[in-house]
C-alpha positions as CSV (number, residue, x, y, z in Angstrom):
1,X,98.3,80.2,12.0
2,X,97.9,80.1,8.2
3,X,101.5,81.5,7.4
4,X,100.5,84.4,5.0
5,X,101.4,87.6,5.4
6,X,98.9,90.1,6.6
7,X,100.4,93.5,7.2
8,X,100.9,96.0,4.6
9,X,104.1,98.2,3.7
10,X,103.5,100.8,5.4
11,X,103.2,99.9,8.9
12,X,101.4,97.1,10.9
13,X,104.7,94.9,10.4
14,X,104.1,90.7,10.3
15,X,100.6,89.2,10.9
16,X,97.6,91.1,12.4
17,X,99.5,91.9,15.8
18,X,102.2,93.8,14.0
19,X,105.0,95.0,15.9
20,X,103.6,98.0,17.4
21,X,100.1,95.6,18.6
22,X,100.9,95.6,22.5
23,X,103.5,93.3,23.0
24,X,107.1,93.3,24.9
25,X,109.5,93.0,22.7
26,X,109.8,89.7,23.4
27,X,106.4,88.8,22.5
28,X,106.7,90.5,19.4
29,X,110.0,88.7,18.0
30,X,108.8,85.5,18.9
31,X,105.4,86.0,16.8
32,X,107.7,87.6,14.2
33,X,110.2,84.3,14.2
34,X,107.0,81.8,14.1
35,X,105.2,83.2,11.3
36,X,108.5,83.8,9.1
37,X,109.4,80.1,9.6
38,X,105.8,79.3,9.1
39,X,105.6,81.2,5.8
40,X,108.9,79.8,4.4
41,X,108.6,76.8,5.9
42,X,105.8,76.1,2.8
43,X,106.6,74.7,-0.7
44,X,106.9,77.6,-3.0
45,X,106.6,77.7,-6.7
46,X,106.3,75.4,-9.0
47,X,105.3,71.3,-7.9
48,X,106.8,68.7,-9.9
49,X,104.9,65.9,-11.1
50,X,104.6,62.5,-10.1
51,X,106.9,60.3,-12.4
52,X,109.5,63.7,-12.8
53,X,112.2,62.1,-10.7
54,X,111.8,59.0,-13.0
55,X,112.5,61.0,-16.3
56,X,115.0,63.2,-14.5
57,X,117.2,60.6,-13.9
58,X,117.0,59.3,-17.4
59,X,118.1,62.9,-18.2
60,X,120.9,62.8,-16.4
61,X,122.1,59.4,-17.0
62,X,122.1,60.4,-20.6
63,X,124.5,62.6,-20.0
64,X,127.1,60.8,-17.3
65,X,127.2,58.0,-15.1
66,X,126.2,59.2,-11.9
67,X,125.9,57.9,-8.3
68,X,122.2,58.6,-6.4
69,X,124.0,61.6,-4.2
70,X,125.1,63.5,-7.5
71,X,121.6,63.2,-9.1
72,X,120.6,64.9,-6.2
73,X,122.6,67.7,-6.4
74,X,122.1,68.1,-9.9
75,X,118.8,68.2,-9.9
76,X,118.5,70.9,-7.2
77,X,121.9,73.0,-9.0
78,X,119.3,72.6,-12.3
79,X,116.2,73.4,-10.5
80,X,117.8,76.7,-9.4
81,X,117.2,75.1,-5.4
82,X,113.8,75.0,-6.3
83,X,113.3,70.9,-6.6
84,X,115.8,68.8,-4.6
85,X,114.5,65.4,-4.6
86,X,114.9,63.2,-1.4
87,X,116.7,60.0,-1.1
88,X,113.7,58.8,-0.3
89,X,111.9,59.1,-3.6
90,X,115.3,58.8,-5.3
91,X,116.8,55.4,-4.3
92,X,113.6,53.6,-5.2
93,X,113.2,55.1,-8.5
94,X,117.0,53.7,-9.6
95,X,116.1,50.4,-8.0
96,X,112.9,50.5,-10.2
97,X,114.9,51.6,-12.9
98,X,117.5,49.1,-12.6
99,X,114.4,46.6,-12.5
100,X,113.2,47.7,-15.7
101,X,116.5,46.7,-17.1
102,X,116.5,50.8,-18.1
103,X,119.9,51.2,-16.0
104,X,122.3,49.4,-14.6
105,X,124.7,49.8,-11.1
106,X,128.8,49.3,-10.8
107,X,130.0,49.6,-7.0
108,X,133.3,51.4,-7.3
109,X,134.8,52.7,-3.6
110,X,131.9,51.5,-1.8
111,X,129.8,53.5,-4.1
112,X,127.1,52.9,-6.7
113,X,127.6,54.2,-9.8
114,X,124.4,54.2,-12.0
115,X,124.2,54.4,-16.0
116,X,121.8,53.6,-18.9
117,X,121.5,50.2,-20.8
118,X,120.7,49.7,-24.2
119,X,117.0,50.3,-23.0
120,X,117.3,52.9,-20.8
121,X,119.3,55.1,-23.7
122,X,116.5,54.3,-26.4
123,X,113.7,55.4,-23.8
124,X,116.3,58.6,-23.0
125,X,116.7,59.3,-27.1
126,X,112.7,58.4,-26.9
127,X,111.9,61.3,-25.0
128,X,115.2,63.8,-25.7
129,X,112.5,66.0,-27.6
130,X,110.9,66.7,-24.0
131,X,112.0,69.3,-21.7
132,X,113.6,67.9,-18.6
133,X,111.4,68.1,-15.9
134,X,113.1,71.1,-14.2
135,X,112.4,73.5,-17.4
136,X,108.8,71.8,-18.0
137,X,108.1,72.7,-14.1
138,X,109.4,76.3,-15.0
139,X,112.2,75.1,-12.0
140,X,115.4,76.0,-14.0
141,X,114.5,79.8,-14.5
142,X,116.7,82.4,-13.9
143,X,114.8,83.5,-10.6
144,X,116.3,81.4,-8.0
145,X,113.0,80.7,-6.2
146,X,114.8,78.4,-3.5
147,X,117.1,80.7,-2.4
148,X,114.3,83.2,-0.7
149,X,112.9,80.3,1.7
150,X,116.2,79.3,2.5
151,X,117.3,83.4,3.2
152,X,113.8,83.6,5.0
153,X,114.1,80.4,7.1
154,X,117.9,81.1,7.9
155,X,116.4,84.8,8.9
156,X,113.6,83.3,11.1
157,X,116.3,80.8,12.6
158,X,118.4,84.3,13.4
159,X,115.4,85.5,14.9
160,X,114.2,82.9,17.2
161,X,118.0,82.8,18.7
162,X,117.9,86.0,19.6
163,X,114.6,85.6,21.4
164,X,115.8,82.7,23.1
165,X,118.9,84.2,24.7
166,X,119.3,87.9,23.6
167,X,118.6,90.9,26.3
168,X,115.4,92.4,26.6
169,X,117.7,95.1,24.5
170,X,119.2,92.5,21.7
171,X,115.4,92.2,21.4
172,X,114.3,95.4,20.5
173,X,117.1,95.9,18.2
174,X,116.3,92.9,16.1
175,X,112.4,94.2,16.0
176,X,113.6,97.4,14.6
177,X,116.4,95.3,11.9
178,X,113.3,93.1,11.2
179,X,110.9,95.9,10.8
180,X,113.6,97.7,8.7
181,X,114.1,94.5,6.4
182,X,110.5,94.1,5.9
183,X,110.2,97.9,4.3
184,X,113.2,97.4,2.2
185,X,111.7,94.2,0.3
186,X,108.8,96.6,-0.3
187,X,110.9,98.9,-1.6
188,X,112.3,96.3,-3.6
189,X,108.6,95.1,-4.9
190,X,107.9,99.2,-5.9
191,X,110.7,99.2,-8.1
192,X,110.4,99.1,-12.0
């Protein structure tokens, strides 16, 4: 399944089956919750580059000490939800950092609490002419491009619950909400 959409706005409903293609209800809801989770399942938008956590760390250190879980959140509140970096590429960047002599860590409460040396705040002033990496990605916009996938995912999660224990009823009823919802974003796309 490639995830894109293939029906049109006025009828034929999600992928090439549709909701009126010969299916139970059952069948139909199920096809409906895999290619919704499939389509918002994918990275939308903008990518970061490589090296963006880097210099968004140095962005934020500049402003505040900060421990790993707060650069997080600020760089997905920044982003819009667009770009929320993982632990994973996070934790090794500030122990490179902190290698680099370009920050340094205190533990406070069990914590660590990260913050630019000397070095690290002449390669921040350095590069304070830059846009941080969520404007240069054209992530900190005022469309809010992670909040669709996460309304489509939480919508496809709704979905798939409702074909896994709603009556062959609950069914149909969701197919026609679904059906309903998938006209008014069209309506939505018509406007001026």
């Amino acid at each position: 399944m490639s995830g894109s959409y293939s029906g049109s706005a006025s009828g034929g409903g999600f992928g090439s089956r549709g909701f009126d293609g010969g299916f139970g209800g059952g069948q139909r809801l199920s096809d409906l919750a895999d290619q919704l989770h499939a389509m918002f399942e994918q990275r939308v938008g903008p990518r970061v580059a490589r090296g963006d956590v880097r210099q968004a760390i140095i962005t934020l250190l500049a402003e505040k000490p900060m421990h790993g879980y707060q650069i997080i959140a600020e760089i997905d509140t920044r982003s819009s939800g667009a770009w929320k970096p993982s632990a994973g590429s996070v934790y090794p960047t500030l122990q490179l950092l902190a290698d680099e002599g370009l920050i340094s860590a205190e533990v406070a409460d069990g914590r660590k609490t990260y913050s630019l040396t000397e070095s690290g705040r002449a390669e921040a002033d350095a590069s304070a002419d830059r846009a941080a990496p969520w404007e240069a990605s054209g992530l900190g916009g005022a469309r809010n491009l992670g909040a669709l996938p996460k309304a489509g995912m939480a919508l496809a999660q709704a979905a798939a619950q409702v074909r896994t224990t709603g009556t062959p009823e609950q069914v149909d009823q969701a197919v026609k909400v679904l059906d309903e919802a998938r006209r008014k974003l069209y309506t939505i796309l018509a406007q001026d």
